[in-house]
MARMAR-102531 format. One record per residue: residue number from 1; residue in one letter; x, y, z of N, C-alpha, C, CB in turn. Coordinates in steps of 0.02 Angstrom, whole numbers, plus 50000, padded with zeros to 5 digits. Glycine has a CB too. Example, Ala and Ser with C-alpha at 12.3 -4.5 7.8 and 13.67 -1.06 7.14 Angstrom:
<recs>
+-----+---+-------+-------+-------+-------+-------+-------+-------+-------+-------+-------+-------+-------+
!   k ! r !   nc1 !   nc2 !   nc3 !  cac1 !  cac2 !  cac3 !   cc1 !   cc2 !   cc3 !  cbc1 !  cbc2 !  cbc3 !
+-----+---+-------+-------+-------+-------+-------+-------+-------+-------+-------+-------+-------+-------+
!   1 ! A ! 50660 ! 49716 ! 50390 ! 50615 ! 49775 ! 50390 ! 50660 ! 49835 ! 50390 ! 50565 ! 49776 ! 50452 !
!   2 ! S ! 50642 ! 49888 ! 50354 ! 50684 ! 49947 ! 50357 ! 50645 ! 50002 ! 50394 ! 50704 ! 49970 ! 50286 !
+-----+---+-------+-------+-------+-------+-------+-------+-------+-------+-------+-------+-------+-------+
</recs>
This chain:
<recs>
+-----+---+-------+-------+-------+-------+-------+-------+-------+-------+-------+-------+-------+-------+
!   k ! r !   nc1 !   nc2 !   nc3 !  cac1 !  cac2 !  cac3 !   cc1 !   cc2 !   cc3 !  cbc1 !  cbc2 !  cbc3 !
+-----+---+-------+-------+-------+-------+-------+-------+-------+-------+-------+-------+-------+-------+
!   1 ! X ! 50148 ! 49597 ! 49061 ! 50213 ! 49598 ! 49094 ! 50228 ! 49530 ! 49123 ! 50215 ! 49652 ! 49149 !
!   2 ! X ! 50294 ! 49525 ! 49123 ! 50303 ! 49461 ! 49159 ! 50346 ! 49470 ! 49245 ! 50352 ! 49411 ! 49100 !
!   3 ! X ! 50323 ! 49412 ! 49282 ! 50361 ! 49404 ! 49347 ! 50298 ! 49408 ! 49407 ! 50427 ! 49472 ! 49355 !
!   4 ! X ! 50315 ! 49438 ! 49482 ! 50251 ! 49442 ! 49504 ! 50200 ! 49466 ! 49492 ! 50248 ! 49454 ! 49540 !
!   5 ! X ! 50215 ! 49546 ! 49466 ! 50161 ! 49588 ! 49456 ! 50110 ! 49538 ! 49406 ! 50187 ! 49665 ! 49421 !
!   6 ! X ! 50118 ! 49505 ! 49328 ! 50075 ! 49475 ! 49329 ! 50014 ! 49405 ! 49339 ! 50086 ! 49491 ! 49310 !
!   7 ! X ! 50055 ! 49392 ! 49425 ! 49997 ! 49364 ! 49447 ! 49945 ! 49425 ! 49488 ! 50020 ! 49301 ! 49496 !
!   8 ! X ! 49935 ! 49485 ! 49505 ! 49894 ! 49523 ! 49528 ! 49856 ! 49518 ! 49492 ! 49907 ! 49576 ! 49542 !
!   9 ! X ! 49784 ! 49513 ! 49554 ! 49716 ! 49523 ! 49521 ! 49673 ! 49541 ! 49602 ! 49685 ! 49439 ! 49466 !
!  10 ! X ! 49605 ! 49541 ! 49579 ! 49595 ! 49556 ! 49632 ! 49572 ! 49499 ! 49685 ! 49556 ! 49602 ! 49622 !
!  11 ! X ! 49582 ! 49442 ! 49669 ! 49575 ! 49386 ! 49714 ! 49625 ! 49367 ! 49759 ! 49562 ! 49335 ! 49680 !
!  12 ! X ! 49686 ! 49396 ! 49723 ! 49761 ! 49405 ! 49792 ! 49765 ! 49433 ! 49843 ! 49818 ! 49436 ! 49780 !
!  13 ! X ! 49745 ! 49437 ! 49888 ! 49767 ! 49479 ! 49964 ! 49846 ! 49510 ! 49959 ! 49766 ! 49415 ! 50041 !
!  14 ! X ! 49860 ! 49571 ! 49973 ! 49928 ! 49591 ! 49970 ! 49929 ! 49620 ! 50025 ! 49952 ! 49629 ! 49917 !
!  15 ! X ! 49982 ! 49641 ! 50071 ! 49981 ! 49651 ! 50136 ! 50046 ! 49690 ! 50106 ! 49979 ! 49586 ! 50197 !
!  16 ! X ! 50042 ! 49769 ! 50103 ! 50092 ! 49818 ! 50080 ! 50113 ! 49871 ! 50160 ! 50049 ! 49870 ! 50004 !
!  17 ! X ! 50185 ! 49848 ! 50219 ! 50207 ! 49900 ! 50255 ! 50211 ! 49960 ! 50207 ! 50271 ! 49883 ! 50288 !
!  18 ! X ! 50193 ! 50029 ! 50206 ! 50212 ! 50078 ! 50204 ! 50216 ! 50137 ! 50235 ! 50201 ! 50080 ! 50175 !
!  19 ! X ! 50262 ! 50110 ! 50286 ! 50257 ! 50179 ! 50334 ! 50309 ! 50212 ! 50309 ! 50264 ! 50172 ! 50420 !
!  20 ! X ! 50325 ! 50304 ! 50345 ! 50379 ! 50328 ! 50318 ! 50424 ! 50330 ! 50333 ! 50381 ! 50364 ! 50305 !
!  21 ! X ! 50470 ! 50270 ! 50293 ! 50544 ! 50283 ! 50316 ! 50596 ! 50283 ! 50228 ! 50571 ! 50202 ! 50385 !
!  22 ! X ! 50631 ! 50271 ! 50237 ! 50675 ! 50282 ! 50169 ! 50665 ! 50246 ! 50112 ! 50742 ! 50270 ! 50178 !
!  23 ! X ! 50608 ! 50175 ! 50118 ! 50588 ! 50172 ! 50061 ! 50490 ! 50190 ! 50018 ! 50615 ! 50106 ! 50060 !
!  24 ! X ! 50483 ! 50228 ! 50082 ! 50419 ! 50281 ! 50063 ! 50388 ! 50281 ! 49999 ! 50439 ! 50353 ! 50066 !
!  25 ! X ! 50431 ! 50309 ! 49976 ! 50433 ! 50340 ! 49884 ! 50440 ! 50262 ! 49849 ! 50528 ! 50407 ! 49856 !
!  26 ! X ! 50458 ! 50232 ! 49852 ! 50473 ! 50168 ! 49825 ! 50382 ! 50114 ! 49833 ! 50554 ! 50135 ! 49883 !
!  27 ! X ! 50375 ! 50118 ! 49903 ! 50321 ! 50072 ! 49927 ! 50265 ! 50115 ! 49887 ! 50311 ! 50063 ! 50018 !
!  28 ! X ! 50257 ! 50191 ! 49904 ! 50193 ! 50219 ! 49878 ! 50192 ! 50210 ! 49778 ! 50192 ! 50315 ! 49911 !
!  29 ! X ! 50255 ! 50197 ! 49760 ! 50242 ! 50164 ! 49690 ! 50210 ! 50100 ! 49669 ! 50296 ! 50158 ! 49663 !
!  30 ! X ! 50242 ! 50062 ! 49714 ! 50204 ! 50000 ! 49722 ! 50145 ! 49973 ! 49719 ! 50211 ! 49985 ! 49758 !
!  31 ! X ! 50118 ! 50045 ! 49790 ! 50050 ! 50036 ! 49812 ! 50007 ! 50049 ! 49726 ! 50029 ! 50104 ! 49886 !
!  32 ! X ! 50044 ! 50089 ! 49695 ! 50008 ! 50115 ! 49628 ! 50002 ! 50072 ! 49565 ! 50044 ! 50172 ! 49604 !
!  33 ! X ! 50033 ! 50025 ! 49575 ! 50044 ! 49995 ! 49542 ! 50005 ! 49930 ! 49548 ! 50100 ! 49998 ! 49542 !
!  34 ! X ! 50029 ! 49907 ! 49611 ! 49966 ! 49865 ! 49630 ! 49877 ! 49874 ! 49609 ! 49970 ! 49871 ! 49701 !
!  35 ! X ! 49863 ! 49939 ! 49623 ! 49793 ! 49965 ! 49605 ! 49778 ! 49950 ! 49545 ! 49783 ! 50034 ! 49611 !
!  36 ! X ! 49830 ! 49962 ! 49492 ! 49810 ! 49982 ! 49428 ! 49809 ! 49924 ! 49419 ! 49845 ! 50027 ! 49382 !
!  37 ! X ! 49829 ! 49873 ! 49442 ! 49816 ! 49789 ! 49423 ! 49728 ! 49743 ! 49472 ! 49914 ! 49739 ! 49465 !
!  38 ! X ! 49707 ! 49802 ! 49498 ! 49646 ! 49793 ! 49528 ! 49673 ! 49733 ! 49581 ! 49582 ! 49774 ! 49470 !
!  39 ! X ! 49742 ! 49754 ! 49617 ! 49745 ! 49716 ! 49668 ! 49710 ! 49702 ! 49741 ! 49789 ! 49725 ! 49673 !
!  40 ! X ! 49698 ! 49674 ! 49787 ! 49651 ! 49685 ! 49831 ! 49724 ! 49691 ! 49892 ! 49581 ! 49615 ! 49836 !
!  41 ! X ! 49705 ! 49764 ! 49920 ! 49758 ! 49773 ! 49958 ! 49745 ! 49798 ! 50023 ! 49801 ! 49810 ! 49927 !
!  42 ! X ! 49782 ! 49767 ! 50063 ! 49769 ! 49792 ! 50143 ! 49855 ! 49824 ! 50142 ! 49745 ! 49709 ! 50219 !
!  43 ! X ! 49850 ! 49898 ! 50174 ! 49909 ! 49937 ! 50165 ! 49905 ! 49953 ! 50231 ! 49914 ! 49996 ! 50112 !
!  44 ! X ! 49978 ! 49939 ! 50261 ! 49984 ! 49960 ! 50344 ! 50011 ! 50046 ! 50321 ! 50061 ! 49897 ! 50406 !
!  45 ! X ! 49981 ! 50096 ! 50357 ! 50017 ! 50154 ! 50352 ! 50010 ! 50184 ! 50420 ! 49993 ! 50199 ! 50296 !
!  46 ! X ! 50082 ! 50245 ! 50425 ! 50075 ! 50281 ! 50470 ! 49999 ! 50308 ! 50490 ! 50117 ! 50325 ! 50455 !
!  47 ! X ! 49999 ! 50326 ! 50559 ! 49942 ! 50377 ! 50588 ! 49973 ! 50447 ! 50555 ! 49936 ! 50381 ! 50688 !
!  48 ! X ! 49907 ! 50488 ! 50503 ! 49938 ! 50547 ! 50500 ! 49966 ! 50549 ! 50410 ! 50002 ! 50547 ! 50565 !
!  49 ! X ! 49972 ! 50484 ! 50382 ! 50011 ! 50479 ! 50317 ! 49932 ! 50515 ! 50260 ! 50044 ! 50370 ! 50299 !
!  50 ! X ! 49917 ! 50555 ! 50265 ! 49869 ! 50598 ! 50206 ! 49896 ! 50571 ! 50154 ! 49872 ! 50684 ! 50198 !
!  51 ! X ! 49945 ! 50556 ! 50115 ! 49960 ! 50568 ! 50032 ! 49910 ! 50484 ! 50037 ! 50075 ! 50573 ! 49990 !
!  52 ! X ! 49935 ! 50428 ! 50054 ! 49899 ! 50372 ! 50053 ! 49825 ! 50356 ! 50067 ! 49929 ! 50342 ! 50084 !
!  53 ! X ! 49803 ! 50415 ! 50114 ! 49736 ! 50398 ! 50149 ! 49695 ! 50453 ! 50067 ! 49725 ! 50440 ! 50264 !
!  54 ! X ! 49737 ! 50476 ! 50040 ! 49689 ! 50541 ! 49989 ! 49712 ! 50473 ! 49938 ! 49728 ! 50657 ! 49966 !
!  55 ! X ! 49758 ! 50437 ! 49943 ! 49751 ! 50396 ! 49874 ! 49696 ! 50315 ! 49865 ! 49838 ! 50373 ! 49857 !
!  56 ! X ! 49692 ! 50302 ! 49945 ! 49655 ! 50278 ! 49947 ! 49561 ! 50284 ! 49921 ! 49677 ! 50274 ! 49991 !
!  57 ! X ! 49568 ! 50350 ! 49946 ! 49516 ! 50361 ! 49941 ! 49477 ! 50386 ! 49872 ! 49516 ! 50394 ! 49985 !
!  58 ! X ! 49554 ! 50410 ! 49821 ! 49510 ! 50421 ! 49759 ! 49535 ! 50363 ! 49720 ! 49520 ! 50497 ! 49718 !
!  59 ! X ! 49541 ! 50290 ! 49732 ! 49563 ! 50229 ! 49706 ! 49485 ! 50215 ! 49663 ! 49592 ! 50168 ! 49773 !
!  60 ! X ! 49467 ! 50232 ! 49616 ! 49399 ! 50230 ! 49600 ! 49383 ! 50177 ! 49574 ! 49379 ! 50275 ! 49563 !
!  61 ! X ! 49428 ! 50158 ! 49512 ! 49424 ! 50108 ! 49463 ! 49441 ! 50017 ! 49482 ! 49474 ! 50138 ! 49411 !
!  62 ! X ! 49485 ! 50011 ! 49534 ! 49492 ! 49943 ! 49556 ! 49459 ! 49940 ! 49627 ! 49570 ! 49921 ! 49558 !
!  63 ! X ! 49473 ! 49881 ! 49635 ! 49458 ! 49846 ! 49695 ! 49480 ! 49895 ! 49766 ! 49501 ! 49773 ! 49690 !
!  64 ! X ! 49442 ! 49904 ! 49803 ! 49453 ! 49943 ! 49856 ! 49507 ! 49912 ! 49909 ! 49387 ! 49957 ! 49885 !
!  65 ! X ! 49545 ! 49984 ! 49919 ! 49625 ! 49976 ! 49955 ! 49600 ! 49958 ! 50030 ! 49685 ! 50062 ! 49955 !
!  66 ! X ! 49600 ! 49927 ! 50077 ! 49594 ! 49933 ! 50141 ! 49653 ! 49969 ! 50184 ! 49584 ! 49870 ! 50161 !
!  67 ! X ! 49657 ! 50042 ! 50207 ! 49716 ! 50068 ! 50241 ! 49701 ! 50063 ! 50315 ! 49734 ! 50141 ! 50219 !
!  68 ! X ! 49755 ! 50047 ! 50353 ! 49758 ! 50010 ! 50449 ! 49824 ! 50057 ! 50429 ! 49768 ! 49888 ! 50484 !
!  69 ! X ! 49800 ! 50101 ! 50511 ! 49828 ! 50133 ! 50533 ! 49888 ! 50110 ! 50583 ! 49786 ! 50165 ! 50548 !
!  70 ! X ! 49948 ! 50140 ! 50601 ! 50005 ! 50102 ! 50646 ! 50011 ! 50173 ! 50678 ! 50086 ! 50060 ! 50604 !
!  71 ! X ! 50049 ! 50149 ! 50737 ! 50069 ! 50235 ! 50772 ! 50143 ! 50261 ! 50729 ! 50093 ! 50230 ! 50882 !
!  72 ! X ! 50191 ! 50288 ! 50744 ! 50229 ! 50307 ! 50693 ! 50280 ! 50296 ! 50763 ! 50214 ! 50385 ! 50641 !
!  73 ! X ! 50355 ! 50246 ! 50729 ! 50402 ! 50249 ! 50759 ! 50470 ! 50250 ! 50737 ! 50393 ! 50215 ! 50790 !
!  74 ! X ! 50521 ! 50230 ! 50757 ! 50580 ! 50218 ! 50749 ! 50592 ! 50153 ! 50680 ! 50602 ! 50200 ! 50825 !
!  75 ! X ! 50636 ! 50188 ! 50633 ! 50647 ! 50143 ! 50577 ! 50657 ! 50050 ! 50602 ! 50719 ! 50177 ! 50538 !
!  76 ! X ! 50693 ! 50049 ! 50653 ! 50713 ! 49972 ! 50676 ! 50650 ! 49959 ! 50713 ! 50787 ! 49960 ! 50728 !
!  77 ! X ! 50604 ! 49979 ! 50731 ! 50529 ! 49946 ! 50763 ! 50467 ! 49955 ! 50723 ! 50508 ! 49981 ! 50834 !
!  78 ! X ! 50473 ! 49981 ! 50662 ! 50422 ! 49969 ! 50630 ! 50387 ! 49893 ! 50600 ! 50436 ! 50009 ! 50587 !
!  79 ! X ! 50444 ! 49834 ! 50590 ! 50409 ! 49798 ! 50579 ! 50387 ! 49750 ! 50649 ! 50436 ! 49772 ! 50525 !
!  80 ! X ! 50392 ! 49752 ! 50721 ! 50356 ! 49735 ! 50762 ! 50287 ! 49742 ! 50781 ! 50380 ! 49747 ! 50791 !
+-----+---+-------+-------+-------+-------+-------+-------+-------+-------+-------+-------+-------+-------+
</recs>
């Protein structure tokens, strides 16, 4: 493929917000996508976000996801 995705590997650090707000569904594709390119990823997620902490955890085949937990707030203070 061409553009960013193929510079991912696992020597890139990626720093993926996905907490839940309206682009959720969008970021957790990402996050999938990233994997399957054996990206090396530190993923900020909600306290409480299961679908990411169960995807983390069966990420078998690449490079292991690092998930950091955030408390869960208001769409305009999440990135503070």
């Amino acid at each position: 493929k061409h553009g960013p995705l193929a510079l991912v590997d696992e020597n890139l650090p990626i720093i993926v917000v996905a907490t839940r707000d309206r682009n959720y569904a969008k970021n957790l594709s990402c996050v999938e996508q990233l994997c399957a390119r054996h990206g090396w990823l530190m993923v900020l997620a909600g306290e409480g976000d299961t679908e990411l902490e169960r995807f983390a955890k069966e990420n078998k085949g690449g490079t292991p996801m690092h998930l950091i937990k955030v408390p869960e707030t208001v769409d305009c203070l999440q990135g503070v």
